[in-house]
Structures are given as structure tokens and as C-alpha cells.
N, C-alpha and C positions, 0 to 999 in steps of 0.2 A: 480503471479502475479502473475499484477497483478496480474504474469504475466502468461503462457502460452502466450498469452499477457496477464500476470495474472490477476486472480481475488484480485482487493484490497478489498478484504470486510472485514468481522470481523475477528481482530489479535488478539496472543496473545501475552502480554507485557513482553520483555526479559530484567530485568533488572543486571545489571554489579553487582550489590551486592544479587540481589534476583532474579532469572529466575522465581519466580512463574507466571503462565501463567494467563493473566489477560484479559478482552477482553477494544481493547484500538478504545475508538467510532470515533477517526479521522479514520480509516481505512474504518467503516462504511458510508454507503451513507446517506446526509445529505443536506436538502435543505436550501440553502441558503439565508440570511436575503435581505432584500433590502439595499444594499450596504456595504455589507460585503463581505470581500476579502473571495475566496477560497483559499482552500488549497489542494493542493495532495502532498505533503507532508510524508502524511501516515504515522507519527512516529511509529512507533514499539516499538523504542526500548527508554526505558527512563534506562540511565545511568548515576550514580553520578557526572558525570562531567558535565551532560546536554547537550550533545554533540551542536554547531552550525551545522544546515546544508549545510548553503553557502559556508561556511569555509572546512568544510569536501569536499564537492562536488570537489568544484576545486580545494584543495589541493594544497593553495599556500603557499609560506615561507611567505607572509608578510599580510596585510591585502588587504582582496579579494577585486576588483573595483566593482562598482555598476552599473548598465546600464546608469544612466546620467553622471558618469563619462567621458563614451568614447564622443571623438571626433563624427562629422555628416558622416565621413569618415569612421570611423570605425564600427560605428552604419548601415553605409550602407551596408559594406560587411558581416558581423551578421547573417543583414537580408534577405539576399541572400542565405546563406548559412542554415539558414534555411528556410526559404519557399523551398530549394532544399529537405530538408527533409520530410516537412510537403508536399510536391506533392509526393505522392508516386509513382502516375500515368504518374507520367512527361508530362502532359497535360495543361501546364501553368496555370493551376486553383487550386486553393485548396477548399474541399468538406469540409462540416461541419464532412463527417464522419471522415476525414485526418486527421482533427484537435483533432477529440475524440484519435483516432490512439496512437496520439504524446503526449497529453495527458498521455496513459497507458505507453507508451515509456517514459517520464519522471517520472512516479511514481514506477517502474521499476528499472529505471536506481540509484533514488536515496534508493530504498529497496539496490539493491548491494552495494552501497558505505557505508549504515550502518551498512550491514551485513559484510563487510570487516573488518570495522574497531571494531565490537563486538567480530568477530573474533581474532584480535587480543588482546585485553582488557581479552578475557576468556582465551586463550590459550597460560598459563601462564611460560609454559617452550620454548613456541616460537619454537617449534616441526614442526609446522605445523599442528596438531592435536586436535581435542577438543576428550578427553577422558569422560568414564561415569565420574572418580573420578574427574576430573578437573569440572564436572559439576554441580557433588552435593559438591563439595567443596566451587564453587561459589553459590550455592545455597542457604547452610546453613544446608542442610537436613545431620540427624543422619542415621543411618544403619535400623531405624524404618521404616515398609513397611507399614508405612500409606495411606490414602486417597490420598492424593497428590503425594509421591515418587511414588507410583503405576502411578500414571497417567505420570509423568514424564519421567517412565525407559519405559515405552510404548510408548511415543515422542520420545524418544532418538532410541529408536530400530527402527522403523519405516524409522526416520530419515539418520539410518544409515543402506543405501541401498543396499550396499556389506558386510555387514554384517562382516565387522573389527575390530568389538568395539572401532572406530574412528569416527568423522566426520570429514571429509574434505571439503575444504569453500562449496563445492556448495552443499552439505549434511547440513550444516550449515544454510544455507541460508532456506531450507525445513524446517529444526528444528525452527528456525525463522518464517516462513509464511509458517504453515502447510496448511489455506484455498489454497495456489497457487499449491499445489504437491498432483494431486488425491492421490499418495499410504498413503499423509498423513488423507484422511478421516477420518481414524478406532478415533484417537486420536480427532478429531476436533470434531467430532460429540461426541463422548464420555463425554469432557468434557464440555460440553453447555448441554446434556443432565441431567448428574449428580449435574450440579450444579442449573439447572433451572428447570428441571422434576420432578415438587414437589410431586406430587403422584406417582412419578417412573415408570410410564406404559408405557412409551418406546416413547411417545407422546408429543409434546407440545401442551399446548392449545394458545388460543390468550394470555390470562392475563400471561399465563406462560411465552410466547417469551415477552412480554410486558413489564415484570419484568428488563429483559436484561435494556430496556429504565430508567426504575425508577432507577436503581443501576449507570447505565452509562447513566448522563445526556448528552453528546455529541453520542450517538447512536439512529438513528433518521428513522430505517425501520419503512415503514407506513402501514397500513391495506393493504394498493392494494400488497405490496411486498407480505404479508401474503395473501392472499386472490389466488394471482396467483401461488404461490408455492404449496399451499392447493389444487391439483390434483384431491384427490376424495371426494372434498368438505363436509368434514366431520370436518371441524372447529378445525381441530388439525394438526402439520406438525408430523407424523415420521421422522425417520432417513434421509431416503432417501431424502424427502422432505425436510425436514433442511437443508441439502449439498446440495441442489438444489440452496434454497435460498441465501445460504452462499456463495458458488460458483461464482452468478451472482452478488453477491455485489457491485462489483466491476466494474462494466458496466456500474449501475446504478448510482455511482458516479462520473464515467467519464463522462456520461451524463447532469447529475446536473451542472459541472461545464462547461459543453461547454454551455449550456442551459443559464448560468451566461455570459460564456464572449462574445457569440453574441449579446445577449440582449445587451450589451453595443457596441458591434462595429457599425462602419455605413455599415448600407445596403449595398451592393455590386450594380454592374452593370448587371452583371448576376445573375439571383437569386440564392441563396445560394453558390455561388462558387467567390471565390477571387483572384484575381491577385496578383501578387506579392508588385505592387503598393500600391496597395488597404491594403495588410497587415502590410504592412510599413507604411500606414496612420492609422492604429489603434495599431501602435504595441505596443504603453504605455498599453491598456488593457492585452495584451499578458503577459508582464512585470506583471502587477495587478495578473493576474491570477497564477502567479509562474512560470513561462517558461524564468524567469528570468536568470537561474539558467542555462538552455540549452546556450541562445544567450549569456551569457558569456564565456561558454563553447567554441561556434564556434568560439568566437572572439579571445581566445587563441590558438585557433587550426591554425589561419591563420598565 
């Protein structure tokens, strides 16, 4: 992350039968249709079982409740307990920035729970360990040091930050969302360069970052991302400029979607800042917006 509070910006797709790293446009920032639900979400990881998120998340034996489920009683302590979160400030108001905050704090929280559980689907002797061989075993890759396994044993080393020829979960979790772990640059920029860098000069141009879009129709950076990354206005990103852009992806989707669930809530008393009341009178937007997943959360916690 997105976090650091990481950047969720462009991932690459870990699958449980095939790790080839893909870039997966939900992670990308993405403006949103007129009345279309967001998502943060972030999938990462698409596995043959297609994992459920709400199910994962809270990790129930039976089937998870839903927020209209609960009781007006329950639903009230919920909301208590989050607005306790979402005020960081403990100044009985919440900021639009709070909201962005919780936001990364949920896209965050649910990258861990997938990366937990990838963890254990890979790491098939239940060690506690993802080895190189359990990786290209899951992989599919031959002992051939092609294109790809090159790029691969260069993730995995990277990855693996004490240099064990292990990953353990939170090495895991890097190897997963290389944009969130600066040491994972070398590898992120690498591969968006090699595979998008049609003349190879170490540069993207517009049409070149562009391509990303036409191959990944849910990845949706627009000229002005391009345009502000673009430093010494020479209408190409290097490297450095690419992980600039990459880096802050993720900001900018958190953005997108807070940009989405004000638009829908009502005006506050004070401007831009909400009472607790006040977010318990828009809390169904909350709910729309996927924060669903939290107030279920706090409601088991009680």
C-alpha cells in the first residue's frame, strides 16, 4: 500500500495456478461512471476458486451478515465505532481528508487478508515458507531462463528481504504489491518498461503508457497523471518518472472514490466536516461505497 499507507496503483496479478504478473486495472485509478458503485477492493489476486472478499474478510464459519441485516441497535454501535476511527483527530468531526485516510485503511487491510490467504493456497508444505521451487512449481515455469522467469527470480529476490531464499507473509505480501515496497522498484519499473517500451530507450512515450489502457480496458490514468509525472516536459516518463507516477496511483484512487461518496452524501452543517450524526444519516452511501466490510467488522468486535 496502499499502503505505506500504500500506494494502490498498478498491481501485478498473482494467480494460485499461474503467478505471471499481469497488471490488474482495479488497483488503477479510475473515474467513476455516474452511479456506479466503487470499488477499493483492489483485487490482486485472481485464484481458481475466485476467492469471495466479504467472506474472507471476516472469516466466518457460516454465511457472513450484511449491514441491513443488523438490528437499529446494532447498526448504532457500528457507527460509533467507526466514526471513532474515521476521527483521527478526536475532534468530534470527520474531514473529507479522514475519510480518504479509512479509505487506504480499508484497501490495506483487505490487500492483507488476500495476501494471507495466497499465502497459504502457495505454500504447499504449510512450512510457513514460500520457497523459489514452490513458486515456479506454482508457476508452471521449466528451468528455461526466459523472458519471464528472469523477471520472476528478480521479484522473488527483491522480495525476499533477508535474503533466506524464503518469503515469509510479510515478504509475501511485497512479492504481491511490489508498487507498495519502494525496494520493490527495480522489478516494477522493469516490467511495465519491457513490456510497454516499444523502442526500448528506457522511456515511455504517451501512446506507449497509453497502450497499458488499450490492453487493460479497466486502467484509466489520464493525460493530467501523464502530464504531472512528466517532470522535464519532454512528453516521455523514464524510470524514475514511471515510479513516480505508479507510486501515487493510489492516492489518486482514493481520491476518486471519496470525490464519489461525498457527491452523494448530504451536505454537512459544517462545511466539509461531519458529525457523527450526520454520518449515520448517510451511512447507506458508506455501505455503497464498500466500507461495508469495516462496519461489519466493528460490529463483531463488540
Amino acid at each position: 500500500m496502499l499502503y505505506t499507507v500504500g500506494a494502490i496503483c498498478l498491481v501485478f496479478v498473482y494467480c494460485s495456478a499461474n503467478i505471471d504478473p499481469k497488471i490488474d486495472a482495479s488497483q488503477a485509478h479510475h473515474p467513476f461512471e455516474d452511479g456506479e458503485k466503487p470499488s477499493h477492493t483492489h483485487l490482486h489476486v485472481d485464484t481458481d476458486d475466485d476467492h469471495d472478499m466479504d467472506d474472507e474478510y471476516h472469516d466466518l464459519d457460516d454465511v457472513s451478515p450484511d449491514w441491513n441485516s443488523l438490528d437499529s441497535q446494532q447498526q448504532e454501535a457500528a457507527i460509533a465505532k467507526f466514526f471513532n476511527k474515521l476521527d483521527k483527530d478526536q475532534d468530534s468531526l470527520v474531514s473529507k481528508d479522514e475519510i480518504k485516510q479509512q479509505i487506504i485503511v480499508a484497501m490495506e487491510a483487505e490487500n492483507q487478508e488476500m495476501a494471507k490467504q495466497d499465502f497459504e493456497d502457495t505454500d504447499e508444505n504449510q512450512d510457513g515458507k514460500i520457497t523459489m521451487e514452490e513458486f515456479f512449481e506454482i508457476q508452471g515455469h521449466d528451468e528455461q531462463l526466459d523472458h519471464e522467469t528472469d523477471l520472476d527470480k528478480l521479484r522473488f529476490k527483491l522480495a525476499d528481504k533477508d535474503e533466506s531464499e524464503y518469503l515469509d507473509t510479510d515478504e509475501f505480501l511485497a512479492f504481491l504489491y511490489p508498487y507498495d515496497h519502494a525496494y520493490m522498484k527495480e522489478y516494477l519499473v522493469r516490467q511495465v518498461m519491457e513490456e510497454y517500451d516499444a523502442d526500448n530507450n528506457g522511456e515511455l512515450t504517451k501512446s506507449e503508457f497509453f497502450q497499458i489502457s488499450t490492453e487493460n480496458e479497466d486502467f484509466h490514468e489520464d493525460e493530467k497523471a501523464f502530464d504531472s509525472s512528466d517532470t522535464d516536459k519532454n512528453g516521455r516518463l523514464n524510470e524514475v518518472e514511471l515510479y513516480e507516477l505508479l507510486s501515487k496511483s493510489g492516492e489518486r484512487m482514493a481520491e476518486s472514490e471519496l470525490e464519489w461518496l461525498v457527491s452523494r452524501m448530504r451536505a454537512p452543517k459544517q462545511d466539509g466536516m461531519w458529525n457523527q450524526q450526520e454520518i449515520a444519516a448517510n451511512i447507506d452511501h458508506f455501505v455503497d461505497s464498500n466500507f461495508e466490510n469495516q462496519l461489519l467488522k466493528y460490529h463483531e468486535e463488540l
